[in-house]
PDB file of N, CA, C and O in Angstrom:
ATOM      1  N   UNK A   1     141.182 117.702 165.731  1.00  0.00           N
ATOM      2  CA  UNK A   1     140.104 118.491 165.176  1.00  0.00           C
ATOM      3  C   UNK A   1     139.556 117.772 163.935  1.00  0.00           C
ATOM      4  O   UNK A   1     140.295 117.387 163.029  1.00  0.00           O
ATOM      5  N   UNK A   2     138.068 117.593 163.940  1.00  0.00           N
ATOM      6  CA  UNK A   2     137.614 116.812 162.918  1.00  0.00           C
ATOM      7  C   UNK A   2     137.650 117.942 161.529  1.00  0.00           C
ATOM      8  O   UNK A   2     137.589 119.171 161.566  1.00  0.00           O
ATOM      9  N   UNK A   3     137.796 116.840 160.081  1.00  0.00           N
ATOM     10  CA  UNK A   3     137.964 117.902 159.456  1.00  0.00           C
ATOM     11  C   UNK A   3     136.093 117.754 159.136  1.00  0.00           C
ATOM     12  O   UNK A   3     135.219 116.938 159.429  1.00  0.00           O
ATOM     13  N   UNK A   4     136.184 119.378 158.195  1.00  0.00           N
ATOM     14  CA  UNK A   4     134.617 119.598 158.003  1.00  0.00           C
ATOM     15  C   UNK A   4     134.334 119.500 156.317  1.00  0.00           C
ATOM     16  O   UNK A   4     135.188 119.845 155.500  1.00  0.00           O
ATOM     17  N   UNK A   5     133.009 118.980 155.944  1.00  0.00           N
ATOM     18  CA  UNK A   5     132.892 118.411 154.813  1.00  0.00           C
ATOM     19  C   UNK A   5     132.616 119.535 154.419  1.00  0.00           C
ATOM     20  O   UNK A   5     131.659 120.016 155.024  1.00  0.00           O
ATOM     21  N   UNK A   6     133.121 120.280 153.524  1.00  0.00           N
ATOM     22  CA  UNK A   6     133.196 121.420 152.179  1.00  0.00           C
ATOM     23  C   UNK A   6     131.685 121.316 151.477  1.00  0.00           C
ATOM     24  O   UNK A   6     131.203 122.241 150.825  1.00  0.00           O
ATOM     25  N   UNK A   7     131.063 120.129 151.698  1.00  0.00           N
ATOM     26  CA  UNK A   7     129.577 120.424 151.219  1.00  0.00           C
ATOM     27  C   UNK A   7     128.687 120.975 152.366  1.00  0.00           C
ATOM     28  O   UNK A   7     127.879 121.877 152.145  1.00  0.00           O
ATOM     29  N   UNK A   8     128.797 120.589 153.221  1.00  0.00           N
ATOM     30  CA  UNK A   8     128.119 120.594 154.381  1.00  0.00           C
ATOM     31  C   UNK A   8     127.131 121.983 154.661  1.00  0.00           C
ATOM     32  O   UNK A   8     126.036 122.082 155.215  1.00  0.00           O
ATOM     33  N   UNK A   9     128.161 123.156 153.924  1.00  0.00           N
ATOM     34  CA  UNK A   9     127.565 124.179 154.649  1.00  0.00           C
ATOM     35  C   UNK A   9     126.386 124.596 153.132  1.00  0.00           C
ATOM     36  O   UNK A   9     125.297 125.152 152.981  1.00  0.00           O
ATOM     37  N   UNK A  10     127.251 124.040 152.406  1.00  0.00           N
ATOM     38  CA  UNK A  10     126.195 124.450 151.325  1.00  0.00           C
ATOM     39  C   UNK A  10     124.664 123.797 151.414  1.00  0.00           C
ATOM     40  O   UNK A  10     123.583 124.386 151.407  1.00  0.00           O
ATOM     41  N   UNK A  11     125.011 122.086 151.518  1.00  0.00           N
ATOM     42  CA  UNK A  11     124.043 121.322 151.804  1.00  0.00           C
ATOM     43  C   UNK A  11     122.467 122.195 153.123  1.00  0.00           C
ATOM     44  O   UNK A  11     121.249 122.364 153.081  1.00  0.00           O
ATOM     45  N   UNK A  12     123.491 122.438 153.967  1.00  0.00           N
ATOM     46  CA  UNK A  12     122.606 123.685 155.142  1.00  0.00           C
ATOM     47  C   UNK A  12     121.501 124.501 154.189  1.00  0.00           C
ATOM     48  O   UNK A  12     120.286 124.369 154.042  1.00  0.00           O
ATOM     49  N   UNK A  13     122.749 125.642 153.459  1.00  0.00           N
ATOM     50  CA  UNK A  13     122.449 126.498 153.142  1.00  0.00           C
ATOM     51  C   UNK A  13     120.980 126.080 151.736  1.00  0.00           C
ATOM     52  O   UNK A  13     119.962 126.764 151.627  1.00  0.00           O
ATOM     53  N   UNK A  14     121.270 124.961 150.947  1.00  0.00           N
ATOM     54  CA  UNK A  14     120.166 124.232 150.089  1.00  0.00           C
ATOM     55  C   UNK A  14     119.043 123.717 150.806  1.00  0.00           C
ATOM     56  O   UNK A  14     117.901 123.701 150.346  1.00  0.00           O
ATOM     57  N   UNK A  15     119.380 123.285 151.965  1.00  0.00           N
ATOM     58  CA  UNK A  15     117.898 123.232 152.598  1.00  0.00           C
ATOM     59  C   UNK A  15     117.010 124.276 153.326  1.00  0.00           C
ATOM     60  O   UNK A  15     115.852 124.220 153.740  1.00  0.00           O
ATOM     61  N   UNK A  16     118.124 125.417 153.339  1.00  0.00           N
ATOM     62  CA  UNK A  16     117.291 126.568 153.697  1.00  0.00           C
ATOM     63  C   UNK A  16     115.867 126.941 152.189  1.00  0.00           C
ATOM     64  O   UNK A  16     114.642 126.977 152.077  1.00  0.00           O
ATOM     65  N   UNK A  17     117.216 127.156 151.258  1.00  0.00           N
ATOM     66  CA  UNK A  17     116.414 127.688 149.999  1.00  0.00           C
ATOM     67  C   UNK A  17     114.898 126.484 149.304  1.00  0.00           C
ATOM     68  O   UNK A  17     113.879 126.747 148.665  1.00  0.00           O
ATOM     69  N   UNK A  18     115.376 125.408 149.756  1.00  0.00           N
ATOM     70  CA  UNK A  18     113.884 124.325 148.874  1.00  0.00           C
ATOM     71  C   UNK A  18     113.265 124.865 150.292  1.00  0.00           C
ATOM     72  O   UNK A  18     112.485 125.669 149.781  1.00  0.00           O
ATOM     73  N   UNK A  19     113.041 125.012 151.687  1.00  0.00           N
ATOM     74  CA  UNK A  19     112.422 125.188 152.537  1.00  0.00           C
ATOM     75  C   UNK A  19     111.344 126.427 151.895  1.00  0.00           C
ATOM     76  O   UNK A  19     110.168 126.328 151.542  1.00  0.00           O
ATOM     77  N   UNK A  20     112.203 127.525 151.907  1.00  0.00           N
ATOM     78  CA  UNK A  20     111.302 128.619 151.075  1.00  0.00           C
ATOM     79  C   UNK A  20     110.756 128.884 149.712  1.00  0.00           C
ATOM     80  O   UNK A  20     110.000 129.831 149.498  1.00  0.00           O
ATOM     81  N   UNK A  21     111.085 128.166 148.926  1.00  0.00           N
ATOM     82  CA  UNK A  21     110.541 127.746 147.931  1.00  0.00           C
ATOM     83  C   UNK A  21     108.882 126.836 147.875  1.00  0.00           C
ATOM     84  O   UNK A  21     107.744 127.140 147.519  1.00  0.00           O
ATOM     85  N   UNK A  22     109.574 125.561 148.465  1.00  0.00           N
ATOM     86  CA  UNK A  22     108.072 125.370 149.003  1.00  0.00           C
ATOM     87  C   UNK A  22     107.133 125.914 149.418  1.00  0.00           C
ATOM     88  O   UNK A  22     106.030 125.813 148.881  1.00  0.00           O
ATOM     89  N   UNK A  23     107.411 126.759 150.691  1.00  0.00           N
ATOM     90  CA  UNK A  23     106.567 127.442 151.139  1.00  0.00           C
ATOM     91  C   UNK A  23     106.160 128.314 150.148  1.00  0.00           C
ATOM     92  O   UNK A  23     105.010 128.610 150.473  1.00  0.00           O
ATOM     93  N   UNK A  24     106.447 128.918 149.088  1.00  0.00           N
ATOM     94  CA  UNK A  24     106.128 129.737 148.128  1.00  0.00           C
ATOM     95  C   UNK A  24     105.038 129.162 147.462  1.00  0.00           C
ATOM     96  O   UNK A  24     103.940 129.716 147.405  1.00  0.00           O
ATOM     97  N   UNK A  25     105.342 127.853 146.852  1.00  0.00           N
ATOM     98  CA  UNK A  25     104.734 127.172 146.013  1.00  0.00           C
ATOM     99  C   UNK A  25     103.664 126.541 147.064  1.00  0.00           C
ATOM    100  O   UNK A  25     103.366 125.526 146.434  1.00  0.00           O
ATOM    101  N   UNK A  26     103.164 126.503 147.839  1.00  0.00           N
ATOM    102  CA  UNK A  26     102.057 126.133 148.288  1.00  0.00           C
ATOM    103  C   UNK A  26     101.335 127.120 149.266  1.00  0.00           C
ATOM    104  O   UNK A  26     100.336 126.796 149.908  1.00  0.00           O
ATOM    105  N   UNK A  27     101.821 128.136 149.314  1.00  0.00           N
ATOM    106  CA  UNK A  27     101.259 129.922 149.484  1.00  0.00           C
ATOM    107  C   UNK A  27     100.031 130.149 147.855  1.00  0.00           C
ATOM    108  O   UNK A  27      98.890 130.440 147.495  1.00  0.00           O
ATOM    109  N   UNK A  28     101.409 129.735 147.400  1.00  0.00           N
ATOM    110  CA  UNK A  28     100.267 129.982 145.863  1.00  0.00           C
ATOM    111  C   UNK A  28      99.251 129.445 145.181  1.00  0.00           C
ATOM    112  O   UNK A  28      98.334 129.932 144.521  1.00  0.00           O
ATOM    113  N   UNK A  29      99.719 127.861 145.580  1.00  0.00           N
ATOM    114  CA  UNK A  29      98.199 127.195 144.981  1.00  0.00           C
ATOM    115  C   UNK A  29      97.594 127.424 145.928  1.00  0.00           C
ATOM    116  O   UNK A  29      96.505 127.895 145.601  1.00  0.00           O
ATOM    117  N   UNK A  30      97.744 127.319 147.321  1.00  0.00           N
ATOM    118  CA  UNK A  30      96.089 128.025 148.204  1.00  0.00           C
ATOM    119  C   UNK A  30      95.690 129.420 147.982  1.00  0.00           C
ATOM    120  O   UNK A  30      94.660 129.807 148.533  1.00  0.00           O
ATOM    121  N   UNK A  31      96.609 130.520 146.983  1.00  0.00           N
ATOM    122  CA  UNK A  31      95.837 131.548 146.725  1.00  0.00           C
ATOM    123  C   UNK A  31      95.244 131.295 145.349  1.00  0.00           C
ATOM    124  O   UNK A  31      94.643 132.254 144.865  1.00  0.00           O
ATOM    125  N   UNK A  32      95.305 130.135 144.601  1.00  0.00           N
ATOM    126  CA  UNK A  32      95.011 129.787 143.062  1.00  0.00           C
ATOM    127  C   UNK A  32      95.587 130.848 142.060  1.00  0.00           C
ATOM    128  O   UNK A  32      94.983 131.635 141.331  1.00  0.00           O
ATOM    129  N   UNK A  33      97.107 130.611 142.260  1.00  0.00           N
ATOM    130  CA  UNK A  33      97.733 131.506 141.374  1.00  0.00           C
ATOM    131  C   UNK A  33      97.773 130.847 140.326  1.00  0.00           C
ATOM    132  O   UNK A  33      97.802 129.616 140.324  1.00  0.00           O
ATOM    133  N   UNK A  34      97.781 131.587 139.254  1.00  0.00           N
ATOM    134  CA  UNK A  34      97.671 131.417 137.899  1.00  0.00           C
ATOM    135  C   UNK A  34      98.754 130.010 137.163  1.00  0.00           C
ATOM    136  O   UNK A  34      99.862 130.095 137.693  1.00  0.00           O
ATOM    137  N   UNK A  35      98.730 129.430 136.665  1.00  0.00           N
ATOM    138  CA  UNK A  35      99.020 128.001 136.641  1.00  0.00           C
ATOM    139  C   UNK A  35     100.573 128.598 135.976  1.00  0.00           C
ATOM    140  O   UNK A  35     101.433 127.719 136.027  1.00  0.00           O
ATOM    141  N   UNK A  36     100.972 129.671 135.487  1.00  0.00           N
ATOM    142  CA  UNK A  36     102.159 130.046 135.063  1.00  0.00           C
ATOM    143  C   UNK A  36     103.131 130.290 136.023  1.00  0.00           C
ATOM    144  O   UNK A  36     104.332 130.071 135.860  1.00  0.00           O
ATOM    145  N   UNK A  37     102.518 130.829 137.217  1.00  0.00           N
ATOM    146  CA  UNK A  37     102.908 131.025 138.233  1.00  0.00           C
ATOM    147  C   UNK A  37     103.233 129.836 139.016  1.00  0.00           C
ATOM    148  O   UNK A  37     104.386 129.741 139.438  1.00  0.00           O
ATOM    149  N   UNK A  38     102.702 129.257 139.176  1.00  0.00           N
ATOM    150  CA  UNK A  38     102.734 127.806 140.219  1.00  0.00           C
ATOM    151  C   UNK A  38     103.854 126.975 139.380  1.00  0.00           C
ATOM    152  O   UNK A  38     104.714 126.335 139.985  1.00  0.00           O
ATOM    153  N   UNK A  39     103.796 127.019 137.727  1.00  0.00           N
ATOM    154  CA  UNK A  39     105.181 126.218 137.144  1.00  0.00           C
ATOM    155  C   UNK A  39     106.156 126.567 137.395  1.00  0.00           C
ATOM    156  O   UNK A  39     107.154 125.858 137.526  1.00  0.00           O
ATOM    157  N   UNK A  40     106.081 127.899 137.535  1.00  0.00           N
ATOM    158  CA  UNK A  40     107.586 128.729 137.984  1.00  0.00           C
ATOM    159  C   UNK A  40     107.793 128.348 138.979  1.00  0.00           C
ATOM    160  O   UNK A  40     108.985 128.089 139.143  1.00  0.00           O
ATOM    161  N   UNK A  41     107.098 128.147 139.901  1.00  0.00           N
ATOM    162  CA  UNK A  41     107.636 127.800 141.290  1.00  0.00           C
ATOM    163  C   UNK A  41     108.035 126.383 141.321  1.00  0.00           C
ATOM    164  O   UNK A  41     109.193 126.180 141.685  1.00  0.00           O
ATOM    165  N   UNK A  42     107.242 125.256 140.984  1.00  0.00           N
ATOM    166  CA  UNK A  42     107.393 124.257 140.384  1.00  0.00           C
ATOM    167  C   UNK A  42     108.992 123.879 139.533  1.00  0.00           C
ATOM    168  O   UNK A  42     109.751 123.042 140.020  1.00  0.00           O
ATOM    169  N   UNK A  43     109.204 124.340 138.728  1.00  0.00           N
ATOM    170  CA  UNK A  43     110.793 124.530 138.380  1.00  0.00           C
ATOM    171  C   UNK A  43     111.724 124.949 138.824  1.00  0.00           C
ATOM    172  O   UNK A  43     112.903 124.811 138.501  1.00  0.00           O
ATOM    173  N   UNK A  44     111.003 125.783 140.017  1.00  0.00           N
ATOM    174  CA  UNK A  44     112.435 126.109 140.874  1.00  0.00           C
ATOM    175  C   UNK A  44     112.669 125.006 141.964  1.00  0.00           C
ATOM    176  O   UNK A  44     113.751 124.445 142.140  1.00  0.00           O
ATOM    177  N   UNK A  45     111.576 124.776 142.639  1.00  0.00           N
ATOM    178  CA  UNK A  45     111.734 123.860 143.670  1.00  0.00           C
ATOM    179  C   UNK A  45     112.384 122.504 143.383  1.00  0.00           C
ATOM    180  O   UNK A  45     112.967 121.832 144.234  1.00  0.00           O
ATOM    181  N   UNK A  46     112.220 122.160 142.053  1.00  0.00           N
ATOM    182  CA  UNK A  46     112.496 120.820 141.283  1.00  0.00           C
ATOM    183  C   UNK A  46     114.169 120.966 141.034  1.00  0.00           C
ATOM    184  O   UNK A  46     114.998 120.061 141.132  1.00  0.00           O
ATOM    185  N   UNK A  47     114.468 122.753 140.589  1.00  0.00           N
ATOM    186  CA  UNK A  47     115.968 122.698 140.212  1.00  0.00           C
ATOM    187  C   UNK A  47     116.778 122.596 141.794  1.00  0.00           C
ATOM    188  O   UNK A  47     117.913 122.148 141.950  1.00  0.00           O
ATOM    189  N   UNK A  48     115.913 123.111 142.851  1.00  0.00           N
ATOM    190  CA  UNK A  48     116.870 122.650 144.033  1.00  0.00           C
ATOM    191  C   UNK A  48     117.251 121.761 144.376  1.00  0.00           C
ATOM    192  O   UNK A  48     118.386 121.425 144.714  1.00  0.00           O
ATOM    193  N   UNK A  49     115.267 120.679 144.280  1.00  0.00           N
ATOM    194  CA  UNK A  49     116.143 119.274 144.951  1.00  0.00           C
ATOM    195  C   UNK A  49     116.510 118.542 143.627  1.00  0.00           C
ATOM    196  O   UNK A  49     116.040 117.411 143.502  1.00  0.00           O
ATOM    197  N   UNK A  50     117.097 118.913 142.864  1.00  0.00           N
ATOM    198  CA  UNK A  50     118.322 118.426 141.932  1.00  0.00           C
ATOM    199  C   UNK A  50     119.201 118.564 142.180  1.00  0.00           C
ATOM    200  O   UNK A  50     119.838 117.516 142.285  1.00  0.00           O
ATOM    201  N   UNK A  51     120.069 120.010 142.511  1.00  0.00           N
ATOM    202  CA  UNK A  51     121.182 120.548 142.925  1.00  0.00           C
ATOM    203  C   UNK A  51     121.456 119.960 144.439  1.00  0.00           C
ATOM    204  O   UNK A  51     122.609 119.625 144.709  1.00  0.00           O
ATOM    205  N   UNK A  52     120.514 119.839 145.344  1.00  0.00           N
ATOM    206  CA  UNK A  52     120.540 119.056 146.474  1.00  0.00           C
ATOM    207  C   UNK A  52     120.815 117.554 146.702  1.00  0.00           C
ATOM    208  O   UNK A  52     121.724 117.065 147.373  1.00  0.00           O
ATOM    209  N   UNK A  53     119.788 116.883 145.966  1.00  0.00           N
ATOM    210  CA  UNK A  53     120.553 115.255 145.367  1.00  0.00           C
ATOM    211  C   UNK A  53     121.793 115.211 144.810  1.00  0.00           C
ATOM    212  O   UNK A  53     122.493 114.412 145.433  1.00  0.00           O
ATOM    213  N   UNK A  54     122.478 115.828 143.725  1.00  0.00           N
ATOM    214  CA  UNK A  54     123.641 115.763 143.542  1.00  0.00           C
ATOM    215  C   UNK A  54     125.099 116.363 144.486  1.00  0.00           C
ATOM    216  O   UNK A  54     126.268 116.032 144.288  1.00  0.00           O
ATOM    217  N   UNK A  55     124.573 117.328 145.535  1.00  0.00           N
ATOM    218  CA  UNK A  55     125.651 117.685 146.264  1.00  0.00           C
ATOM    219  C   UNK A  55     125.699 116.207 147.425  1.00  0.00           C
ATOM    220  O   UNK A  55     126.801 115.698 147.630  1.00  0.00           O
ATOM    221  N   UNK A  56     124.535 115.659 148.069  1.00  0.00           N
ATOM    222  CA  UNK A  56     124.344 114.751 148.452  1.00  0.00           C
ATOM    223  C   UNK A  56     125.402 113.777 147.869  1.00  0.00           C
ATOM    224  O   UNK A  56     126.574 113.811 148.245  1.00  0.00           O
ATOM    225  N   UNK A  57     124.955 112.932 146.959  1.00  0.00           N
ATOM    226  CA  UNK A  57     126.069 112.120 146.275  1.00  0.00           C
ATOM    227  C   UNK A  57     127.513 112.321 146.023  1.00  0.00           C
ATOM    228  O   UNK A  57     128.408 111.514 145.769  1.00  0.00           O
ATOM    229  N   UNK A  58     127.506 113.902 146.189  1.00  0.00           N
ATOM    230  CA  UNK A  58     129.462 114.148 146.158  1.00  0.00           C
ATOM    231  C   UNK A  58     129.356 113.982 147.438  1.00  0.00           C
ATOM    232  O   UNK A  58     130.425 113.403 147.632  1.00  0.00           O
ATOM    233  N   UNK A  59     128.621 114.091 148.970  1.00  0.00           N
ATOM    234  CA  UNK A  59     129.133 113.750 150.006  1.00  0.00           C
ATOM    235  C   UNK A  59     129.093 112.356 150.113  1.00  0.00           C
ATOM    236  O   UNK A  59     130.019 111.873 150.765  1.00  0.00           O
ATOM    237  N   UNK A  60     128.484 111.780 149.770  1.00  0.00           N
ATOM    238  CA  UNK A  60     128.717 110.383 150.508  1.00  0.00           C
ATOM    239  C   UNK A  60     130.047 109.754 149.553  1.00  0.00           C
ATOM    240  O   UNK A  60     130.740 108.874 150.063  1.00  0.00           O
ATOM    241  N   UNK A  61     130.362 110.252 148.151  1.00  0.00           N
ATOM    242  CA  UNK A  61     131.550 109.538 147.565  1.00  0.00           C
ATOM    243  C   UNK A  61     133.023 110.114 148.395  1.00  0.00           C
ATOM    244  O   UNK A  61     134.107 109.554 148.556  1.00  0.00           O
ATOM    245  N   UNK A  62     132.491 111.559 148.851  1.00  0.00           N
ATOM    246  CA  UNK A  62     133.971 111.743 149.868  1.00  0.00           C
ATOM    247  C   UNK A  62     134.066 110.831 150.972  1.00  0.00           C
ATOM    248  O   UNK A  62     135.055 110.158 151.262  1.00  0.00           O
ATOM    249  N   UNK A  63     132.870 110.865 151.614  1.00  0.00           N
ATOM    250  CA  UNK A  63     132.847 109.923 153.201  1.00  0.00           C
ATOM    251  C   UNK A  63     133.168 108.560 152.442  1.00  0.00           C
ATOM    252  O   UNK A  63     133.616 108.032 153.460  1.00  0.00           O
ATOM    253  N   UNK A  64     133.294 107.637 151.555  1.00  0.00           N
ATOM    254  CA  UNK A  64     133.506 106.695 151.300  1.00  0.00           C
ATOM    255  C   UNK A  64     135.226 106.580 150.474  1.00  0.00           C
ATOM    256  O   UNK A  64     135.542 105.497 149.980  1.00  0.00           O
ATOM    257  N   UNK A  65     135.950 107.460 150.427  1.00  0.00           N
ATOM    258  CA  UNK A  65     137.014 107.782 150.227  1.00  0.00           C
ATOM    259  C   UNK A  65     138.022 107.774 151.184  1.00  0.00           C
ATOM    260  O   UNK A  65     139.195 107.425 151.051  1.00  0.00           O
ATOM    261  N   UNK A  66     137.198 108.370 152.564  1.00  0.00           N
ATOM    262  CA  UNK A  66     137.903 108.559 154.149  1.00  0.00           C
ATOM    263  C   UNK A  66     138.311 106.855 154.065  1.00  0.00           C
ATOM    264  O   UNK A  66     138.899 106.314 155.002  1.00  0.00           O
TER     265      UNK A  66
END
C-alpha cells in the first residue's frame, strides 16, 4: 500500500479555495466593484497562492527525502 502524502489532501483542498476566490475576484471587476473591494479579494487570492507555493515546497522536500 502506497503511503499518502499528508499534504496532498490539503494541497486538493487549496486549490479548491484560490479556484473560488478567483472566480470572486473577477465576478467583481466585471461588476466594477469598488476598488476596496477588488483589494480584498486581491489579498486573499494572493494569501492562497502563498500558502499554496509553500505547501508545494514541503511536498517536493518530502518526495526528495523518500
Amino acid at each position: 500500500m502506497a503511503k499518502i502524502n499528508p499534504y496532498q489532501k490539503v494541497l486538493n483542498d487549496m486549490e479548491k479555495k484560490i479556484s473560488i476566490s478567483y472566480k470572486k475576484l473577477s465576478k467583481n471587476m466585471f461588476k466594477n466593484a469598488p476598488l476596496k473591494t477588488l483589494q480584498k479579494d486581491i489579498n486573499e487570492l494572493m494569501l492562497l497562492l502563498g500558502e499554496a507555493n509553500y505547501l508545494a515546497k514541503e511536498c517536493k522536500q518530502i518526495k526528495r527525502k523518500k
